[in-house]
C-alpha positions in Angstrom: -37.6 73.0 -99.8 -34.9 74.7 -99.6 -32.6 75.4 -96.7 -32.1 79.1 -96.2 -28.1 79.2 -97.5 -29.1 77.4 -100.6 -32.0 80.4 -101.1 -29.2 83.0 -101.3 -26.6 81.4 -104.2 -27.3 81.6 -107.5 -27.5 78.6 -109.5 -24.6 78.6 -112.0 -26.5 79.6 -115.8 -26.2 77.2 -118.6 -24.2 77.5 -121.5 -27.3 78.7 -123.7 -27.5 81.6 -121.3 -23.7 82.0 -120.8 -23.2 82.5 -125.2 -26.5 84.4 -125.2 -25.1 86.7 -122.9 -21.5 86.8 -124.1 -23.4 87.7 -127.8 -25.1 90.5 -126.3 -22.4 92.2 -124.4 -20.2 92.3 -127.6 -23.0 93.3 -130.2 -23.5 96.3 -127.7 -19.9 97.1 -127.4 -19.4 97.3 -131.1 -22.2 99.3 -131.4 -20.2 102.0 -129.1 -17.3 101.1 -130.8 -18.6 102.3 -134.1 -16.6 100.1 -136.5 -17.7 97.1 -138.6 -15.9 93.8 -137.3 -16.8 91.1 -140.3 -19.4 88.2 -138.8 -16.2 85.6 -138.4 -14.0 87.5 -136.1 -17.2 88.9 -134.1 -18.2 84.7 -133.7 -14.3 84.0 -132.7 -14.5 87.0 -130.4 -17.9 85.3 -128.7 -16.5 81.8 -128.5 -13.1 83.5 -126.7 -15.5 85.4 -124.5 -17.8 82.3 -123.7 -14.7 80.0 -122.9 -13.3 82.4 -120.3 -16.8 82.9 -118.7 -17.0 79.4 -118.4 -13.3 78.7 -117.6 -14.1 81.3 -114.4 -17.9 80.5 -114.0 -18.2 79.9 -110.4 -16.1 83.7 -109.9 -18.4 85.3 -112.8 -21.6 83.9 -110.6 -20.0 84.8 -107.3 -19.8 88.3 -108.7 -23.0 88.4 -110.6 -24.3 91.6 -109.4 -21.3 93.8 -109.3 -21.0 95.1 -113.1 -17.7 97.4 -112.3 -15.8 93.5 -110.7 -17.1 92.0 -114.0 -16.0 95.0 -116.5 -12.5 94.9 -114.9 -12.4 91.2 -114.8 -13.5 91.4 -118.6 -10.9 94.1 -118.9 -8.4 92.1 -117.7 -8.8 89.1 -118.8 -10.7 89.1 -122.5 -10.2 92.6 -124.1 -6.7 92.1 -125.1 -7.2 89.1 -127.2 -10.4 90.6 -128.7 -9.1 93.8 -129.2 -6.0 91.9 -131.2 -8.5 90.1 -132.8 -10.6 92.8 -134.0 -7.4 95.1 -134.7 -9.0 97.8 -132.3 -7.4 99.6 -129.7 -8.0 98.2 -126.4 -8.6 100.6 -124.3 -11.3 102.0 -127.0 -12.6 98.4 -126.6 -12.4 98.3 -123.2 -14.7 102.3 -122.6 -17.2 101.1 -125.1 -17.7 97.5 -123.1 -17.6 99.6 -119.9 -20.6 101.8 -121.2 -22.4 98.8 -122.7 -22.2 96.5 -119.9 -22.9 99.3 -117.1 -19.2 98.6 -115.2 
């Protein structure tokens, strides 16, 4: 059974959930975005995005229910090197993540 502090923290997700996520978030942002990114760079972009997530994990669960922390943590801390990647502007990146990922 479990004690009533345990009840209220969220188990950390496993990686399964953390790439299936990560996939999700950026298929929708490029949807907004309105461009075609070719498969490779959008799989770089998700294994960039995964890493970080996991690299910070324990702040990304802590936070898990405020999207506008985790847009503006994504914001600072992914979009440049996506948007580099991709070769799209950032902050363009950065307004269609925000509309896809309700932040």
């Amino acid at each position: 059974m479990k004690s009533s502090s345990q009840k209220h923290h969220a188990a950390y997700p496993n990686a399964r959930k953390i790439r299936r996520a990560c996939e999700n978030e950026l298929y929708r942002a490029i949807k907004r975005l309105g461009v075609w990114i070719p498969k490779e760079k959008v799989k770089e972009a998700e294994q960039l995005y995964v890493r970080k997530v996991i690299l910070n994990i324990q702040w990304v669960t802590e936070n898990a229910s405020n999207r506008k922390k985790l847009a503006d943590w994504w914001d600072e801390n992914v979009s440049e090197e996506i948007a580099a990647l991709w070769e799209v502007d950032q902050n363009r990146l950065s307004t269609a993540f925000r509309e896809a990922f309700g932040g």
